[in-house]
C-alpha positions as CSV (number, residue, x, y, z in Angstrom):
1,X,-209.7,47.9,103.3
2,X,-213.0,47.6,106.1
3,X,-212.4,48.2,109.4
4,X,-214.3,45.2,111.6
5,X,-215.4,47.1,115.0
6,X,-216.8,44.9,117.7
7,X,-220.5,45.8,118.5
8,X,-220.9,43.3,121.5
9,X,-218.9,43.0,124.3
10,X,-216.2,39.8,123.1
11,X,-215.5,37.5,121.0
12,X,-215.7,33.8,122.2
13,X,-213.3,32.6,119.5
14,X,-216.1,31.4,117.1
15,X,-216.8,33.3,113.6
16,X,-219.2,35.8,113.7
17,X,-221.7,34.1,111.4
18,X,-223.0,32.0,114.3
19,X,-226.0,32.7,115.9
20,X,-225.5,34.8,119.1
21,X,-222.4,35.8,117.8
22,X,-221.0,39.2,118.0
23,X,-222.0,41.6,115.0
24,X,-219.6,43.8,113.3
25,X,-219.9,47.2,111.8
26,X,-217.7,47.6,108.8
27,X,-216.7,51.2,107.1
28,X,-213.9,52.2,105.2
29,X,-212.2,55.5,105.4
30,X,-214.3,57.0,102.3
31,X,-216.9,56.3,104.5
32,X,-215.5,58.4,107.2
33,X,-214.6,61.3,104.9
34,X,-218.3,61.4,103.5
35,X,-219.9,61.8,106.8
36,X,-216.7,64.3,108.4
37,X,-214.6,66.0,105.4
38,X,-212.2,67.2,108.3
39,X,-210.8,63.5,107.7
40,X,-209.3,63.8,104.2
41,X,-208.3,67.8,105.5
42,X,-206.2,65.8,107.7
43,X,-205.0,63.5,105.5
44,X,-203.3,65.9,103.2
45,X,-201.6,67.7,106.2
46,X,-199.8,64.7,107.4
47,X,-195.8,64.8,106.7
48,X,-194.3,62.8,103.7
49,X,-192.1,61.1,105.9
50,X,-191.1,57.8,105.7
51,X,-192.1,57.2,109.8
52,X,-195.4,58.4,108.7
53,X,-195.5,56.1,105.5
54,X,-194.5,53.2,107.7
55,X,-197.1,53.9,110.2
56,X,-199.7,53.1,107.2
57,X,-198.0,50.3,106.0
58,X,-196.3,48.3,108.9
59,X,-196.6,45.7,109.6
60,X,-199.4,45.6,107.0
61,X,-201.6,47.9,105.3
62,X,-203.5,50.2,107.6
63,X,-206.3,52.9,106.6
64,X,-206.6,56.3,107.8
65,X,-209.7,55.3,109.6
66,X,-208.1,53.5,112.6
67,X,-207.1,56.8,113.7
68,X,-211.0,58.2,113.9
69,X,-212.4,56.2,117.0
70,X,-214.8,59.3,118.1
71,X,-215.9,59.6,114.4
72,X,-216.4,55.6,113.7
73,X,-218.9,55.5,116.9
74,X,-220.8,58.4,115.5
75,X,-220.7,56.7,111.8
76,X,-222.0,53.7,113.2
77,X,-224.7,55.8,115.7
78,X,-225.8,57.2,112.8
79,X,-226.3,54.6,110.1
80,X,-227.7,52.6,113.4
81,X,-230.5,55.4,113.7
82,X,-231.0,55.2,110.0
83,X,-229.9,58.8,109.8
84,X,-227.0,58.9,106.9
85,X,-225.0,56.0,105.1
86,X,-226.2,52.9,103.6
């Protein structure tokens, strides 16, 4: 799953596709753990618990990345500056 970050200020209720609209920066959590490793290091240290399952799975399916907000901002800073990604 891609995770939609705002790049404007707000949405006015109106799909993004519209001129003037706000853009989006997509990445999934590969793309994360390509640009910082530490991400899947972290991964494999989380507990097998159930809680922990839940947490990726309730109320739907959630990736890793939502947990990276420092690392998505320099992902996007970077790919912005044409420095790394596609």
């Amino acid at each position: 799953p891609r995770v939609e970050a705002l790049t404007q200020d707000a949405l006015d209720g109106e799909p993004a596709r519209r001129p003037g609209a706000p853009r989006y920066f997509g990445y999934t959590e590969a793309d994360l753990a390509e640009e910082f490793p530490v991400v899947e290091e972290l991964r494999l240290t989380l507990p097998g618990t159930q809680e922990v399952r839940d947490c990726f799975t309730l109320p739907c399916n959630k990736s890793l990345a939502w947990g990276f907000h420092v690392e998505a901002i320099a992902l996007w800073w970077r790919r912005a500056a044409g420095r790394g990604g596609p």
